[in-house]
Structures are given as structure tokens and as C-alpha cells.
Biopython code that builds the backbone (N, CA, C, O; Angstrom):
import numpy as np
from Bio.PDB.StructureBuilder import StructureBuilder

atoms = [
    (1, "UNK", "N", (-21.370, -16.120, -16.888)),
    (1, "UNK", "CA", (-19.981, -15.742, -16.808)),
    (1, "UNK", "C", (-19.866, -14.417, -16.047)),
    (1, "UNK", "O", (-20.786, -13.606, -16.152)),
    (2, "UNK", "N", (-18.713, -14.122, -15.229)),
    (2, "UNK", "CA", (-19.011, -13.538, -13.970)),
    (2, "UNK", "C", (-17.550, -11.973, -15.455)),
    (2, "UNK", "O", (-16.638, -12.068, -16.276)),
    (3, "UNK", "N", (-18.288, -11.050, -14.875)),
    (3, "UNK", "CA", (-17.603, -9.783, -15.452)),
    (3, "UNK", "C", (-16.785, -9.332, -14.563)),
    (3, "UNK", "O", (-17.031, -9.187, -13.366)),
    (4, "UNK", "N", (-15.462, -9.019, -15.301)),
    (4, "UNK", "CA", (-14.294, -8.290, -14.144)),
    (4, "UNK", "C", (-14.486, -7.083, -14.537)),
    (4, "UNK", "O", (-14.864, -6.876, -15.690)),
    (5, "UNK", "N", (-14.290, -6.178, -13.759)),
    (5, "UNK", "CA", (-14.916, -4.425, -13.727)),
    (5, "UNK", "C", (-13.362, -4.346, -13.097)),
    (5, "UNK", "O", (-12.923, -5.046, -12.184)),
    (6, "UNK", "N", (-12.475, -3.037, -14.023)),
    (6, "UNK", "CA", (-11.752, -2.845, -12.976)),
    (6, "UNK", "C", (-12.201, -1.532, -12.551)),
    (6, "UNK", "O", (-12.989, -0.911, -13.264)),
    (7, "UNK", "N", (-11.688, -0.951, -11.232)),
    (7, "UNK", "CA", (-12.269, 0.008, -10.510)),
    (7, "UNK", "C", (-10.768, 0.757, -9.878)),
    (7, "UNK", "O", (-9.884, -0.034, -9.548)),
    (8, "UNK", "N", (-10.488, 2.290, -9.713)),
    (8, "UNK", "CA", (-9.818, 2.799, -9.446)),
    (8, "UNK", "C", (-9.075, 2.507, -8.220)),
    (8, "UNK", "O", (-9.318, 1.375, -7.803)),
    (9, "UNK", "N", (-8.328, 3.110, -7.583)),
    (9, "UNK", "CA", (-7.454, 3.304, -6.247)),
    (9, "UNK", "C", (-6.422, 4.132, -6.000)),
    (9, "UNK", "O", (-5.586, 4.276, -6.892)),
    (10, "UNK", "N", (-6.276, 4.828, -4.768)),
    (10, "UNK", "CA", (-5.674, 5.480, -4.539)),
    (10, "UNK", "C", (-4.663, 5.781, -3.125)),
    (10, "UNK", "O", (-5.033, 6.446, -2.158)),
    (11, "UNK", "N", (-3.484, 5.206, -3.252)),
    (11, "UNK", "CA", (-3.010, 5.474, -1.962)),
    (11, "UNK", "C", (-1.827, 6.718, -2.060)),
    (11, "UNK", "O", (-1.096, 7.075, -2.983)),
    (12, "UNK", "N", (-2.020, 7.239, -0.529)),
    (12, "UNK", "CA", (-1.098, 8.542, -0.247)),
    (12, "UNK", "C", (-0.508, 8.516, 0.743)),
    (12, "UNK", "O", (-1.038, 9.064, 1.709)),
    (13, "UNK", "N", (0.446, 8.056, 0.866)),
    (13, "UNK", "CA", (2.138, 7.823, 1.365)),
    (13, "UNK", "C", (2.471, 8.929, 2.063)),
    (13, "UNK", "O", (2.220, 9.992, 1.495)),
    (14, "UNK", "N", (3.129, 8.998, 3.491)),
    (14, "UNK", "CA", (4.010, 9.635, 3.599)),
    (14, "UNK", "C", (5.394, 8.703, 4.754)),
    (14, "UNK", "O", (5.153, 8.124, 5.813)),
    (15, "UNK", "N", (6.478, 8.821, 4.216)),
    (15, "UNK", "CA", (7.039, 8.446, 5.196)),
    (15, "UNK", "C", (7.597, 9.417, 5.800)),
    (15, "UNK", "O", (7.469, 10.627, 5.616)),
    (16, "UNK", "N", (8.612, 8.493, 6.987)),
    (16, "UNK", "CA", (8.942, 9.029, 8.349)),
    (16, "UNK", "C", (10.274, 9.018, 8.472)),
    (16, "UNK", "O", (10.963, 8.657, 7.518)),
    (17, "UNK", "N", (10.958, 9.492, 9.916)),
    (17, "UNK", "CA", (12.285, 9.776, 9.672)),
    (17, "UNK", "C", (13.159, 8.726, 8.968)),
    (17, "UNK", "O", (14.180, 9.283, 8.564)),
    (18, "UNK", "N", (13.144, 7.520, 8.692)),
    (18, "UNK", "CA", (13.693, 6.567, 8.177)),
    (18, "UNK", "C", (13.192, 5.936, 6.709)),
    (18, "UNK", "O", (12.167, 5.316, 6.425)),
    (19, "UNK", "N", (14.316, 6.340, 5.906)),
    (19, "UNK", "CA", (13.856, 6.243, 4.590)),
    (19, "UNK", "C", (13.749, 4.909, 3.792)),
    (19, "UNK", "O", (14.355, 3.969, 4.305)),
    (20, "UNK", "N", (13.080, 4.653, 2.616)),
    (20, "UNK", "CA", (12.353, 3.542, 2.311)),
    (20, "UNK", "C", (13.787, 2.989, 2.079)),
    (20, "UNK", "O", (14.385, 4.059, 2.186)),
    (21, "UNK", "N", (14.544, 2.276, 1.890)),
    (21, "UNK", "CA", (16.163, 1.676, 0.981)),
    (21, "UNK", "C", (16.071, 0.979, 0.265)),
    (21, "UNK", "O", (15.310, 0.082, 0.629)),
    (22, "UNK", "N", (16.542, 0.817, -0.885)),
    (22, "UNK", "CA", (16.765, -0.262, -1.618)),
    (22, "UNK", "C", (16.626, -1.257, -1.625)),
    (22, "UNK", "O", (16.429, -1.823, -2.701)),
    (23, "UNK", "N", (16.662, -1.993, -0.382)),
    (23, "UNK", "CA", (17.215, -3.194, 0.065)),
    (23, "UNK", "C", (15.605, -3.940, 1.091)),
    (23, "UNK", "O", (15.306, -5.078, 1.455)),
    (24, "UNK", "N", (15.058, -2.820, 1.200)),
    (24, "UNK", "CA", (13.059, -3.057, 1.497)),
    (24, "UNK", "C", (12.408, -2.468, 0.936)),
    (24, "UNK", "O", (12.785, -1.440, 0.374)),
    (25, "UNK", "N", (11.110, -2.945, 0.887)),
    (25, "UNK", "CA", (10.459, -2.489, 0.407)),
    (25, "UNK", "C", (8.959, -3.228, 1.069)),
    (25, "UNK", "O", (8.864, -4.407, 1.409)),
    (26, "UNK", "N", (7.858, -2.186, 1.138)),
    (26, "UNK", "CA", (6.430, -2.661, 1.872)),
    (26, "UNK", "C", (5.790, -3.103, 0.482)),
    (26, "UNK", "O", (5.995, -2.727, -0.672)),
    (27, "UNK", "N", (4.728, -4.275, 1.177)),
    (27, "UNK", "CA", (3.516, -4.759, 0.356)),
    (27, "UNK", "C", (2.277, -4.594, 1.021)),
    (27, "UNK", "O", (1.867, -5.150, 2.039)),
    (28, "UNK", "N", (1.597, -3.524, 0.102)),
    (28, "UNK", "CA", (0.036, -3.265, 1.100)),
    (28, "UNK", "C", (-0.678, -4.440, 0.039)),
    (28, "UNK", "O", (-0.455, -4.742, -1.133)),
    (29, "UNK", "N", (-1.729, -4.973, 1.158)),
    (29, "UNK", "CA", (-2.783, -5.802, 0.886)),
    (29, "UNK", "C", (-4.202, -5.002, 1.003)),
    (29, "UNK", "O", (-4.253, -4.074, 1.809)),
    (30, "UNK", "N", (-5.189, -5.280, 0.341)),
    (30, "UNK", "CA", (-6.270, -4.626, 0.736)),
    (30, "UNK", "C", (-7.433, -5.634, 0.671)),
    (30, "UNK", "O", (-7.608, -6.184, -0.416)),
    (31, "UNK", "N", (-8.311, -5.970, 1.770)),
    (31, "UNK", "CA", (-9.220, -7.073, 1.561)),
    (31, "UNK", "C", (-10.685, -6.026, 2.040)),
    (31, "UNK", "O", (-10.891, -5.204, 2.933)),
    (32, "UNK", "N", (-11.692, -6.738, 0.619)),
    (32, "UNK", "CA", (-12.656, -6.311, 0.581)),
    (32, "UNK", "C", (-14.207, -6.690, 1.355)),
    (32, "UNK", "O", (-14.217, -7.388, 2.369)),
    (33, "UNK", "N", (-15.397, -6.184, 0.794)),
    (33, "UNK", "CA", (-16.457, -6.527, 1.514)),
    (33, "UNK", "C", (-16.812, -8.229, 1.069)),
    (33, "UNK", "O", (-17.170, -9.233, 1.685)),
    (34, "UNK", "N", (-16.444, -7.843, -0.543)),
    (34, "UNK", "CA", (-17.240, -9.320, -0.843)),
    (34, "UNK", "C", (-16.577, -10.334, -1.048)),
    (34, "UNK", "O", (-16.898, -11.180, -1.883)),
    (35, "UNK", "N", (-15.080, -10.426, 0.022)),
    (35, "UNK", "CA", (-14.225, -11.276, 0.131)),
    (35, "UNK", "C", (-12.731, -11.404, -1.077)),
    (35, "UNK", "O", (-11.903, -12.304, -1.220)),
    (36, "UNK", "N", (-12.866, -10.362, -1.623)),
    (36, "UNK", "CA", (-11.517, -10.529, -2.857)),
    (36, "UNK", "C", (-10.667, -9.690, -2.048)),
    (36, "UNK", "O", (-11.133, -9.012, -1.132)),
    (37, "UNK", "N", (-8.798, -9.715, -2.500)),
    (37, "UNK", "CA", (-7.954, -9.194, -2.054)),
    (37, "UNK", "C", (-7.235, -8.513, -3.032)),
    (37, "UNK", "O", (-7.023, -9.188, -4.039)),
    (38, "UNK", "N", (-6.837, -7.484, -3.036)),
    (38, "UNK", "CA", (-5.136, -7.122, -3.764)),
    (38, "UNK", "C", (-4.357, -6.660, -3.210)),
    (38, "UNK", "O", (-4.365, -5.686, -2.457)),
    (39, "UNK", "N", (-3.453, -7.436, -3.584)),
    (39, "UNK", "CA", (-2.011, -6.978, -3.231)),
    (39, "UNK", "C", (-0.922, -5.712, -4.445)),
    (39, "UNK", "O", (-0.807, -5.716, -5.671)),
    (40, "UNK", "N", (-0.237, -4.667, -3.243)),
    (40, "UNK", "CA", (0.436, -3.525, -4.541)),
    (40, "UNK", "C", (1.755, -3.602, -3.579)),
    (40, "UNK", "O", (1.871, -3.262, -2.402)),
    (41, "UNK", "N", (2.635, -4.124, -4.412)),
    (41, "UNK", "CA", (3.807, -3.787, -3.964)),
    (41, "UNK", "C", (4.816, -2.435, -4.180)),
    (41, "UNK", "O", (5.365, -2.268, -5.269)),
    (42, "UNK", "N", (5.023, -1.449, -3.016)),
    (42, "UNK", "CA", (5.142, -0.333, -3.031)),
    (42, "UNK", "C", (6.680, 0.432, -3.591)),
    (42, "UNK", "O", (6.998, 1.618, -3.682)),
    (43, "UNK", "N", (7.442, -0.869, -3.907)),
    (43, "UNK", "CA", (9.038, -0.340, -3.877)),
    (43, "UNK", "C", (8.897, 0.366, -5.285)),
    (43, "UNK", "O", (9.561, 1.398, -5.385)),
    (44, "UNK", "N", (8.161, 0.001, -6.383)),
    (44, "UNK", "CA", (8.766, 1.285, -6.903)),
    (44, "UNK", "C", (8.191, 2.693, -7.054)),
    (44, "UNK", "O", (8.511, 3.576, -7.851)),
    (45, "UNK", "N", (7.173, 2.685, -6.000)),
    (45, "UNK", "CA", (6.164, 4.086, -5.624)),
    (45, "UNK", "C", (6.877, 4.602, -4.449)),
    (45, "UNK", "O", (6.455, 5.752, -4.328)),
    (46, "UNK", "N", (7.761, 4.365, -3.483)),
    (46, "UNK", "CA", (8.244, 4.966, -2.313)),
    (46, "UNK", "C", (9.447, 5.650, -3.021)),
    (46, "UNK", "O", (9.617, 5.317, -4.194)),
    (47, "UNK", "N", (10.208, 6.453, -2.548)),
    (47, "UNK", "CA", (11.539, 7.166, -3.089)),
    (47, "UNK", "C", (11.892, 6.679, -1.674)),
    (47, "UNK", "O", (11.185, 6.100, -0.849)),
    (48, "UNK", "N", (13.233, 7.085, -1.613)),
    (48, "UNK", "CA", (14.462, 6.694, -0.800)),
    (48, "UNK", "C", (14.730, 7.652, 0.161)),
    (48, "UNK", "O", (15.689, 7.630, 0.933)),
    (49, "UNK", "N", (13.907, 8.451, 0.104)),
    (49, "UNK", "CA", (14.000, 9.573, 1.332)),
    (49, "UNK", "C", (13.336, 9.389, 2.508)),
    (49, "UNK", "O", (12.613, 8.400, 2.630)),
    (50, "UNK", "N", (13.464, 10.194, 3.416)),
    (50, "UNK", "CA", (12.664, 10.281, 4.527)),
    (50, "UNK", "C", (11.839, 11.684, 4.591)),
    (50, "UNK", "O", (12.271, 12.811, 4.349)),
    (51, "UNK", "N", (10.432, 11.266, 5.014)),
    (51, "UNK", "CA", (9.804, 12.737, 4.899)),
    (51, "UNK", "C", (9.219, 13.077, 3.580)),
    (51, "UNK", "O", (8.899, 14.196, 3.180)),
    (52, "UNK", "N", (9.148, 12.180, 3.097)),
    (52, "UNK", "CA", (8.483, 11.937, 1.565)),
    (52, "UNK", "C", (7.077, 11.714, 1.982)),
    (52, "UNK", "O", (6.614, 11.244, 3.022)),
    (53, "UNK", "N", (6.221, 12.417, 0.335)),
    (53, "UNK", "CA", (4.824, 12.544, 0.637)),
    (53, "UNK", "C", (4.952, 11.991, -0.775)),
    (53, "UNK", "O", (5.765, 12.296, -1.648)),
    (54, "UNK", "N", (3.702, 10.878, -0.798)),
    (54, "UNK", "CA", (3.530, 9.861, -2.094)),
    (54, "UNK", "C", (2.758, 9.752, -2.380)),
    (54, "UNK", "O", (1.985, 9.770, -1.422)),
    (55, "UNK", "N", (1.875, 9.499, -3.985)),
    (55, "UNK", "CA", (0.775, 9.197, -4.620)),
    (55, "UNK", "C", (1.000, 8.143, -5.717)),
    (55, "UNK", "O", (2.066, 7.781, -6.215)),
    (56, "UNK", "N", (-0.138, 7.773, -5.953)),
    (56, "UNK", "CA", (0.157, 6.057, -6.433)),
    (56, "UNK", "C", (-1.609, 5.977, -6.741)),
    (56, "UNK", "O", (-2.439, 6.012, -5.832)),
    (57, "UNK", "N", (-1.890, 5.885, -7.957)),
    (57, "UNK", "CA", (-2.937, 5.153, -8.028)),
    (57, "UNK", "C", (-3.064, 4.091, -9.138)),
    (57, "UNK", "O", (-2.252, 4.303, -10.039)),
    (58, "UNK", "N", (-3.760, 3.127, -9.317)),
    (58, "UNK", "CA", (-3.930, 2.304, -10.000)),
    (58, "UNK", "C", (-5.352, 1.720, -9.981)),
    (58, "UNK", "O", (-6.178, 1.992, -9.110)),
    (59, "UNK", "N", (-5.648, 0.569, -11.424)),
    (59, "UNK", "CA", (-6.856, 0.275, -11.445)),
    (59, "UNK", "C", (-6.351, -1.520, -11.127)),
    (59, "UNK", "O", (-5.199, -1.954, -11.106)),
    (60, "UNK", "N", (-7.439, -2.167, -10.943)),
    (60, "UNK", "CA", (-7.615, -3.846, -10.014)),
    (60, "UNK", "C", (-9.097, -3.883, -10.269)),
    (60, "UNK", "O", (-9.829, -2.926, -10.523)),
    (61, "UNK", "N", (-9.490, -5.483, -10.129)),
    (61, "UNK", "CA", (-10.493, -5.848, -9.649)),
    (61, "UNK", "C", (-11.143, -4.794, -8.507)),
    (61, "UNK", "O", (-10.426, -3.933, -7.996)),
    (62, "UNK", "N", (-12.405, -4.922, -8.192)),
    (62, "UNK", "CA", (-13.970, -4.211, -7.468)),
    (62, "UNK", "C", (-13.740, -5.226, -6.278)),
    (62, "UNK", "O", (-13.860, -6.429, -6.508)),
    (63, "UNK", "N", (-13.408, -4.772, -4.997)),
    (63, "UNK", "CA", (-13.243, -5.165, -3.779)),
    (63, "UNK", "C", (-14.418, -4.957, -3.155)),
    (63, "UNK", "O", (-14.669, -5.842, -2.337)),
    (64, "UNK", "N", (-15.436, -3.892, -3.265)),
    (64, "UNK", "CA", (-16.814, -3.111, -3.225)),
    (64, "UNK", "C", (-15.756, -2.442, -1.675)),
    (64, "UNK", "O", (-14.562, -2.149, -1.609)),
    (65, "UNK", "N", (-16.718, -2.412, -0.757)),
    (65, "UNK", "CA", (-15.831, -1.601, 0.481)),
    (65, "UNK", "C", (-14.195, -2.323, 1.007)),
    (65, "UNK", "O", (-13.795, -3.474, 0.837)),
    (66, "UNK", "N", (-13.606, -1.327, 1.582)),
    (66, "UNK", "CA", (-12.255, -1.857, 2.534)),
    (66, "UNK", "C", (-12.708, -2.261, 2.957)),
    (66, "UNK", "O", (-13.872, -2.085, 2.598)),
    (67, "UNK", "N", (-12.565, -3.326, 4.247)),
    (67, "UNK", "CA", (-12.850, -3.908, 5.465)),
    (67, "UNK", "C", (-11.533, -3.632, 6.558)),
    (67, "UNK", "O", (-11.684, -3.383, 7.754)),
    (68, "UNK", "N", (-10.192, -3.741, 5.837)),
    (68, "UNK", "CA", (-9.207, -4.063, 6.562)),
    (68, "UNK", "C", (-8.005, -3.717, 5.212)),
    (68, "UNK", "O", (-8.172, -3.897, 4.006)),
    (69, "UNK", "N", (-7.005, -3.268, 5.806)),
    (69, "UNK", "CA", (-5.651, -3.221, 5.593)),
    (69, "UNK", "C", (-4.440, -3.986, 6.216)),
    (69, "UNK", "O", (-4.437, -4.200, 7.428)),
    (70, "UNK", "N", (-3.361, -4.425, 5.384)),
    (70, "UNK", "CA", (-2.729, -5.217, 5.884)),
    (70, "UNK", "C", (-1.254, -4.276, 5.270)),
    (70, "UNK", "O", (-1.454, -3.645, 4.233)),
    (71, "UNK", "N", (-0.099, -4.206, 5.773)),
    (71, "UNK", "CA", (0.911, -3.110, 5.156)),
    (71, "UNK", "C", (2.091, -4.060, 6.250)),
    (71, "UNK", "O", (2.049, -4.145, 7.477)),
    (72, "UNK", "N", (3.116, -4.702, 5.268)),
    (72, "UNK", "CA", (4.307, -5.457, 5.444)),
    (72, "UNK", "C", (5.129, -5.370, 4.952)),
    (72, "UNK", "O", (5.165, -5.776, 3.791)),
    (73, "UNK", "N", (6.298, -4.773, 5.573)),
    (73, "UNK", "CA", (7.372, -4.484, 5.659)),
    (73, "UNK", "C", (8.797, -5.597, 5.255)),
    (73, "UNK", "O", (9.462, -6.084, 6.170)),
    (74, "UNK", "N", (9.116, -5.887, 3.774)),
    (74, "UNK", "CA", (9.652, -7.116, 3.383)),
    (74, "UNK", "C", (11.541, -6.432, 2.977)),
    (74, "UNK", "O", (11.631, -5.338, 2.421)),
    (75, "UNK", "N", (13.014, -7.332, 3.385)),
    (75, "UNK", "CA", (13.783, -7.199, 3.347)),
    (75, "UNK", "C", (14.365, -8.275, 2.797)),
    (75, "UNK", "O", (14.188, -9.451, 3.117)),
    (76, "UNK", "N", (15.375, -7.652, 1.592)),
    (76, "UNK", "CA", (15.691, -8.335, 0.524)),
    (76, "UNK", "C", (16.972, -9.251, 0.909)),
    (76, "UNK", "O", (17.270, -10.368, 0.484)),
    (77, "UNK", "N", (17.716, -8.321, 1.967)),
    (77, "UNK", "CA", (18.520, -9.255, 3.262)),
    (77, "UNK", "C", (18.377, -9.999, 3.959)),
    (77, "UNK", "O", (18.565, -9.585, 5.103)),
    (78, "UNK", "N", (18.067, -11.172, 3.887)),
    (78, "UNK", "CA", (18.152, -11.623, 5.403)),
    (78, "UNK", "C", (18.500, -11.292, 6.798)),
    (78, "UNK", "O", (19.685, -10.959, 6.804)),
    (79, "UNK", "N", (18.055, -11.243, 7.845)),
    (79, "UNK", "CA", (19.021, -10.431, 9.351)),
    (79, "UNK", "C", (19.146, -9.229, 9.188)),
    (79, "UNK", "O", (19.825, -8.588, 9.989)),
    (80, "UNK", "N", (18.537, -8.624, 8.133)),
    (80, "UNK", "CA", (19.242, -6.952, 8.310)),
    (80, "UNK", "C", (18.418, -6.611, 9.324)),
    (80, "UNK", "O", (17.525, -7.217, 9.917)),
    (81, "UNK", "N", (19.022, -5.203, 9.441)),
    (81, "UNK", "CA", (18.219, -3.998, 10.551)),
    (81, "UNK", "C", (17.462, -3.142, 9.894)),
    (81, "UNK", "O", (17.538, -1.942, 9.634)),
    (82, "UNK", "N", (16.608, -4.118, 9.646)),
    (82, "UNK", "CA", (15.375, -2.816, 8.969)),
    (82, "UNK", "C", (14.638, -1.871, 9.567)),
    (82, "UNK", "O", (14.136, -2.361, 10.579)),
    (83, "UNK", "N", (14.294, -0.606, 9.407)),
    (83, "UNK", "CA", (13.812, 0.646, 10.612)),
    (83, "UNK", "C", (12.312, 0.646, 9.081)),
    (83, "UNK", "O", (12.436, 0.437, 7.874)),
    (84, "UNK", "N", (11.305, 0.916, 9.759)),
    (84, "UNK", "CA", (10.211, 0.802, 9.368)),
    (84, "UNK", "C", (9.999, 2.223, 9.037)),
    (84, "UNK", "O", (10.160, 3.151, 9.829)),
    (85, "UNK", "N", (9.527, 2.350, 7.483)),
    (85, "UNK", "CA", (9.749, 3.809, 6.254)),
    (85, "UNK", "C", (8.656, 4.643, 6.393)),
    (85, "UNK", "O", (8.816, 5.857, 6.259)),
    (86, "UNK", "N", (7.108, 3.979, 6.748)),
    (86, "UNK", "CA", (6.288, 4.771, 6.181)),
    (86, "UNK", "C", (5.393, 5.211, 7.298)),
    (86, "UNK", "O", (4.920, 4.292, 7.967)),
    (87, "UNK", "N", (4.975, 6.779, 7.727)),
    (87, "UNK", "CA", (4.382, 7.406, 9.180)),
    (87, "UNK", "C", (2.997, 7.085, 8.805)),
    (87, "UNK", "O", (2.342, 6.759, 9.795)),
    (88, "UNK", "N", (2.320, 7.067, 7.683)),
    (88, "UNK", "CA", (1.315, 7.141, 7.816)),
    (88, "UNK", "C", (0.595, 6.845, 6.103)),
    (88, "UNK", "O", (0.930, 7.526, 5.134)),
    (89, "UNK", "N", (-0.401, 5.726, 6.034)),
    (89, "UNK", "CA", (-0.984, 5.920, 4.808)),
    (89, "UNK", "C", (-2.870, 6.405, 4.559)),
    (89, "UNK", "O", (-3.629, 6.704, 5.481)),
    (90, "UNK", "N", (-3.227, 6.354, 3.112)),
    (90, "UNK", "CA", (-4.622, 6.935, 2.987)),
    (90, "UNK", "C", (-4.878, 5.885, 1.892)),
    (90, "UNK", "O", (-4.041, 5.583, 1.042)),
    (91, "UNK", "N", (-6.136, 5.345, 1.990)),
    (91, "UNK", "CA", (-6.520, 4.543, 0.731)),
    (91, "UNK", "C", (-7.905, 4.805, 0.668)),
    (91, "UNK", "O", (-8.701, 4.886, 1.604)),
    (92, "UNK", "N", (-8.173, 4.976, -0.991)),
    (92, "UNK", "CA", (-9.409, 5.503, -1.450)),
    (92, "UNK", "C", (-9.612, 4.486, -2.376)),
    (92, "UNK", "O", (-8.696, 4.050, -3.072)),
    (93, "UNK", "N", (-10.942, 4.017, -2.435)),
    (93, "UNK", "CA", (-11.335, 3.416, -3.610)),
    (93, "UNK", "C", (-12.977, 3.498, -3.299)),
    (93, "UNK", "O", (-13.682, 3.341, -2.302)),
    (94, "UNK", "N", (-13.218, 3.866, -4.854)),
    (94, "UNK", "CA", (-15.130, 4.015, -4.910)),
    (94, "UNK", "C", (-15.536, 4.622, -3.550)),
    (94, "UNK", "O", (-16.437, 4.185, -2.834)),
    (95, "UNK", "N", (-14.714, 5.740, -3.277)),
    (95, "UNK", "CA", (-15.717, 6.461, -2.082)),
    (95, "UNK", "C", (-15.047, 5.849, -0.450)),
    (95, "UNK", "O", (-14.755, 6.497, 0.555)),
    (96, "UNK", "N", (-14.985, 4.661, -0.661)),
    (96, "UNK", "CA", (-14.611, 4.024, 0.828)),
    (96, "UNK", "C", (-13.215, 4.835, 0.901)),
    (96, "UNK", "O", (-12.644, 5.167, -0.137)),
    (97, "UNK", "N", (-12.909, 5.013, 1.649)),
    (97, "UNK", "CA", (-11.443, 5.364, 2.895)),
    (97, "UNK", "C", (-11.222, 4.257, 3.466)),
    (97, "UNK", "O", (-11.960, 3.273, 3.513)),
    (98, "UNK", "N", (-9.450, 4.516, 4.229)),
    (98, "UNK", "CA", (-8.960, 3.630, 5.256)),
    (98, "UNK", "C", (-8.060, 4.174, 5.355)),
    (98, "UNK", "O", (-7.383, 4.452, 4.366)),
    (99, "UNK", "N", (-7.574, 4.677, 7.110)),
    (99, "UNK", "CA", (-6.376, 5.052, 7.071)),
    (99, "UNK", "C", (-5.441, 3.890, 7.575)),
    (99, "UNK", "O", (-5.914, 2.772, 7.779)),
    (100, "UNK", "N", (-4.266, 4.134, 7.750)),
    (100, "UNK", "CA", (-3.274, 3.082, 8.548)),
    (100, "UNK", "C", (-2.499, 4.536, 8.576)),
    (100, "UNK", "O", (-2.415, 5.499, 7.814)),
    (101, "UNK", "N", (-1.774, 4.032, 10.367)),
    (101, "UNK", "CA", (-0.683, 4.894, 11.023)),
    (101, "UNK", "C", (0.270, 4.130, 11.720)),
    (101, "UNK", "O", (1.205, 4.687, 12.297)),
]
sb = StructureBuilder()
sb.init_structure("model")
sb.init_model(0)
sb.init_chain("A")
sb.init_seg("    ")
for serial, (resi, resn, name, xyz) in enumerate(atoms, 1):
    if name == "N":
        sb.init_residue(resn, " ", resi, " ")
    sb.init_atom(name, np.array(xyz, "f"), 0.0, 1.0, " ", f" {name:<3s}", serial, name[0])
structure = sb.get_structure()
């Protein structure tokens, strides 16, 4: 029988001139070395500002290293004009890094 370990994480947010709204909200994915994924949906870790600096950590399943980041931008509108919230992120887990810009 295979043991689930959960293991820390840490992402650090900042957005950009266009603030996160109500009405979107991003879903980061994170896929690992030994093929597992998680998904953290960010709407209720972003605030509604622009120029916001964010921290967020949580525990999940052992991904062992990042390989890749995936960060999607989802609107609760249909057709709206969504302006994209976040300048830049940081993800830590067990030592590995990854940025996205």
C-alpha cells in the first residue's frame, strides 16, 4: 500500500497594474518529477488590488521536483474583458523553485 506524505508549498504573488476582480480568478497547476499534479485555485489568496504582494502556502501530495508550471486565467463571465492580474509568481516546495513572469 502506497503512503501519501503530504509535503509543504509555497507561492508568492505579486500582481500588476490590473487588479485580480471578483468576477476572475487564476488556477495554478503544478506538475511534478514523478508525474503527479496539483491544482490551487487562487481567488481566495489574490485581493482585488493592483500592486499587491501575496503569500499562500499550503500542504498536498509529494510532487518530488517542479518540472513545469501551468497559471490560467478563468472568468466567471462569459465574453468579458478580462486584463490579466498577476506580474509575476515564486513557487517553493522541498527546496525546488519555479518562477513564472
Amino acid at each position: 500500500m502506497l503512503e501519501i506524505v503530504e509535503h509543504l508549498y509555497y507561492v508568492f504573488i505579486k500582481t500588476g497594474f490590473f487588479p485580480c476582480t471578483q468576477d476572475t480568478h487564476p488556477k495554478l497547476s503544478l506538475f511534478g518529477s514523478n508525474g503527479q499534479e496539483i491544482e490551487l485555485n487562487l481567488k481566495s489568496i489574490l485581493t482585488n488590488q493592483k500592486y499587491q504582494f501575496d503569500i499562500c502556502q499550503w500542504t498536498d501530495k509529494n510532487i518530488e521536483k517542479i518540472e513545469r508550471i501551468n497559471l490560467i486565467l478563468y472568468s466567471e463571465i462569459p465574453q468579458s474583458n478580462v486584463q490579466w492580474s498577476i506580474e509575476w509568481l515564486f513557487v517553493i516546495h522541498n527546496g525546488y523553485s519555479f518562477t513564472g513572469k
